[in-house]
C-alpha positions, 0 to 999 in steps of 0.5 A: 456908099451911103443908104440910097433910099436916104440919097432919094429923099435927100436929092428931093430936099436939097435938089441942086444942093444935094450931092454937095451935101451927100460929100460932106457927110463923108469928110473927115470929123474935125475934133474940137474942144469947149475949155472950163471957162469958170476955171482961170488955169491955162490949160491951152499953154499945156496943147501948145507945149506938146504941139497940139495945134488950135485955132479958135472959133466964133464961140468963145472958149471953143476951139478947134484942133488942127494938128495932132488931135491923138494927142488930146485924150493924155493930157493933163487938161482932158484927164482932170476936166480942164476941156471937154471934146465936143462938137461946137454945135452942141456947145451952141445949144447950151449957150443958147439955154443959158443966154435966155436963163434968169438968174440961178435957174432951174434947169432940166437937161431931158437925155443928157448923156453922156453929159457934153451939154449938162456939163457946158450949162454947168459951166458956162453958168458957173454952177449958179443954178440947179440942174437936174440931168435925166438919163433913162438907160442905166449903162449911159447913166454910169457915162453922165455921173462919171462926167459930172464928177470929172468936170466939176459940175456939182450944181448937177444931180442925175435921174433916171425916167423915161422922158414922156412921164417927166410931167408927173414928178415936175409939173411947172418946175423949170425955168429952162429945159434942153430936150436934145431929143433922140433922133434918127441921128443922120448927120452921123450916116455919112461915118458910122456903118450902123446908122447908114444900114438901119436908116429908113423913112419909116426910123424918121417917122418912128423918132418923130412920135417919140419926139412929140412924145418928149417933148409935151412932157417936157413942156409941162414941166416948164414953169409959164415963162419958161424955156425950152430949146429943142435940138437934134443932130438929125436932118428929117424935117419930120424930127425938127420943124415939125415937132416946134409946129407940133408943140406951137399947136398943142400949147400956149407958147411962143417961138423965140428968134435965136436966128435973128438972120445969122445963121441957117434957117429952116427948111420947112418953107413956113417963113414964121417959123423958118427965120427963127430957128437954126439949123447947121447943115455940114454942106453950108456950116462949118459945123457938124449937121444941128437943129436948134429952136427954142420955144417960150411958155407964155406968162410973165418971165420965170425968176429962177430958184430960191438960193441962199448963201452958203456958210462954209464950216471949219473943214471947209475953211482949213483948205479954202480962201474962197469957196462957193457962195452958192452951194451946198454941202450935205453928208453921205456914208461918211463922206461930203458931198457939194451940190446946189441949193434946190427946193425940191426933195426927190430920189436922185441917182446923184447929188453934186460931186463928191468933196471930201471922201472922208474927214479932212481928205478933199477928193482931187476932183473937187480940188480941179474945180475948186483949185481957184480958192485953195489955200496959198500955204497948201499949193505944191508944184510938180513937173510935167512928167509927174503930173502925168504919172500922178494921174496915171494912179502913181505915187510921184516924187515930193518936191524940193519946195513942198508946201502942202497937199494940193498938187500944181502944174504952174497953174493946173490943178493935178489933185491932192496928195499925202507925203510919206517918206519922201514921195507924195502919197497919190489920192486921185480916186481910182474911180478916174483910172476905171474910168478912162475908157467910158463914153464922153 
């Protein structure tokens, strides 16, 4: 049963509307995945092979999954970052960031774990950019910087702030920010026993100050030109159209139409402001309950970040053909790191994803983002079930073909390797064994 004092405000805002609304928030959550676009593996060919069934949606390289969805978190594709599950509203909100990015922007991704989002931007951008992802809560932290490295989003380093004082360090810097804001989380309320019993107006009302807390830092620290889309998972008025009003009032911006008549619109009953943002509502949309707007500072256009081709050196090009033109590499403890150019020097939590662990050694996260470039002569194949115990932390039989260290499923990238005595030696960092069960 959900909340009744949520059913009273909901039946007054959706009136005749209201108790289909009410029904969908207690169906079954259908399972979607965002494939890695920037990777050319097929990792779809494995789902179909073991009877995962998909259909796809309006949003490119985002599926759903219509049968045997159980089955999603063993693959190989999930286990080395091939695709992500999310909900496609979510993916929505990075493609609108992204579509109204300059070329190599600077980018800021407000609360961003556990990474869905950040790791989308990433991709879709194909790292040609630099984002800085901020998480305050240490635990969730752990969460964003296990994503980044499993995804291979090294164009991504992590902070840890509190949102209301981003202002202070990054004043002016950012051509895009994404503040999926914290929220009172209600398209959740119809699923998760804690959010149905803890939901009050007074929660609404309490997530909104904060809110507005945010989001002014954020926008200060918006470049003039720049962007920022606002987003939530929540219904309350309170947490969406009024914080885009609150900050139409407060500065010198303007409210981009990326509704532009095709999707839901707001309910505010501003039609200025209602036309050009978008809200998923689980009784109209397909797609789990969003909000979306994105908001412009004035001035001319923001022209993204100062980037300079990156010259690989001589252990880059023993495992390489091609490699990131746009990058950078810098060394750590003894061990290689990839991330992106950024004219900024702070003390990041985290820089990119590791590349070499240590001389001459690729890490196989690095390799399932990189797979594409790899050497010709270092490709070796594996069958399925070996690829499967691979990333299980075995070691796995050497193949009658053995090239060399760089271990393939037809196309998909399983991870590096060493032969000794007629086994391939396994060099997946445990990090990723550790780590099968953390938030994503």
């Amino acid at each position: 049963m959900l909340n009744k004092d949520f059913i009273a405000k909901y039946n007054t805002v959706f009136g005749d509307d209201a108790e289909r609304f009410f029904e969908t928030l207690l169906r079954e959550k259908s399972r979607h995945i965002r494939l890695a676009s920037a990777r050319k593996a097929d990792y779809l060919e494995e789902l179909k092979n073991i009877d995962i069934g998909l259909e796809a949606s309006e949003i490119p390289y985002v599926y759903k999954v219509t049968e045997n969805a159980e089955k999603l978190t063993e693959t190989i594709g999930f286990q080395t970052g091939g695709f992500y599950i999310m909900n496609p509203s979510s993916v929505f909100t990075a493609r609108v960031l992204t579509s109204l990015m300059p070329d190599y922007p600077y980018i800021l991704d407000v609360s961003s774990a556990p990474g869905g989002k950040t790791c989308a931007i990433a991709d879709i951008l194909k790292n040609r950019c630099a984002i800085i992802a901020n998480e305050p809560s240490p635990k969730r932290l752990k969460s964003l910087q296990f994503n980044i490295e499993k995804y291979g989003s090294y164009s991504v380093r992590t902070v840890s702030m509190d949102g209301r004082s981003l202002h202070k360090v990054f004043d002016g810097f950012f051509d895009g920010i994404l503040l999926d804001a914290p929220c009172s989380n209600e398209n959740k309320i119809g699923r998760n026993k804690t959010v149905n019993a803890e939901w009050t107006q007074e929660l609404t009302e309490r997530m909104a100050k904060l809110q507005k807390e945010i989001a002014d830092s954020a926008f200060v620290s918006l470049k003039e030109g720049g962007v920022m889309v606002y987003s939530t998972c929540t219904f309350a008025l309170e947490e969406n159209e009024e914080v885009v009003r609150h900050l139409l009032e407060s500065f010198d911006c303007e409210l981009i139409d990326i509704n532009k008549g095709q999707y839901t619109k707001g309910i505010s009953g501003d039609s200025l402001l209602d036309e050009k943002v978008i809200r998923f509502l689980p009784h109209l949309d397909e797609y789990d309950g969003f909000f979306i707007a994105a908001i412009r500072k004035k001035g001319e256009p923001s022209e993204g970040g100062n980037f300079i081709r990156f010259k690989p050196d001589k252990e880059i090009n023993s495992f390489f053909d091609e490699f990131p033109e746009f990058a950078e590499v810098y060394e750590k403890g003894g061990s290689k790191y990839l991330t992106s150019r950024m004219d900024r020097s702070i003390n990041f939590k985290s820089n990119g994803i590791m590349l070499f662990k240590r001389e001459g050694e690729l890490t196989s996260q690095a390799f399932w983002q990189l797979a594409d470039g790899i050497k010709k002569e270092l490709r070796s194949q594996t069958d399925y079930n070996n690829a499967l115990r691979y990333l299980k932390g075995f070691d796995i039989d050497m193949p009658a073909d053995y090239h060399g260290g760089a271990v393939f499923y037809y196309d998909i990238p399983i991870g590096m390797s060493k032969p000794v005595q007629g086994m391939l030696k396994n060099k997946l960092d445990r990090y990723f064994l550790y780590g099968k069960n953390i938030e994503w």
